[in-house]
Phi, psi and omega in degrees: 000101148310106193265155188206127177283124161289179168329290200290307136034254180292307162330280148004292180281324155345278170306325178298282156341312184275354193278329194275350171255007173278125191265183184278166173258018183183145193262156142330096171264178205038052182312140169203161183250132192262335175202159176198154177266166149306327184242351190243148164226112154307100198231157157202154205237178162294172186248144154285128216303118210290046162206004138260031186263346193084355192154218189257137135295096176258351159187176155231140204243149194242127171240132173224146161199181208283116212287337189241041220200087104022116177173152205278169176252159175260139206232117177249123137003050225235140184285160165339301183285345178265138186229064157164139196214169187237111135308093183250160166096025175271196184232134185287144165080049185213122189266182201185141180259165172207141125249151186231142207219150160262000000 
């Protein structure tokens, strides 16, 4: 016995797929730093605009690592509902790239 998906089917599954791997089309903007440490940084940003989002925004992930240092970035985690996170463990006198990613 052979089995075969139809058209409507695959189609289907398709769309289903895609909706759930569709990314936003315009990122979390107006990054700011609201406060700092010596060792810290207070940063927050804007939500994406829910007509770039593509679907449900389920977090955001915040990568920093050292600007001038070749290094994987390190990365913190933040739910949907948070539009701002703390960077702890830096080095004073040290620049860092940050990005914030949906």
């Amino acid at each position: 016995m052979t089995h075969s998906l139809s058209v409507i089917q695959l189609l289907l599954f398709y769309i289903i797929v895609i909706h759930f791997i569709a990314v936003p089309s315009q990122g979390p903007s107006s990054i700011t730093v609201s406060s700092k440490t010596a060792s810290s940084i207070d940063i927050n940003w804007t939500a994406v605009p829910q007509r770039h989002a593509n679907g449900i925004i389920i977090g955001y992930k915040v990568l920093y690592q050292q600007a001038d240092i070749y290094e994987s970035p390190k990365v913190i985690k933040v739910s949907s509902q948070a539009l701002g996170a703390k960077i702890s463990g830096l080095h004073g006198f040290t620049r860092y790239t940050i990005r914030v990613r949906s």
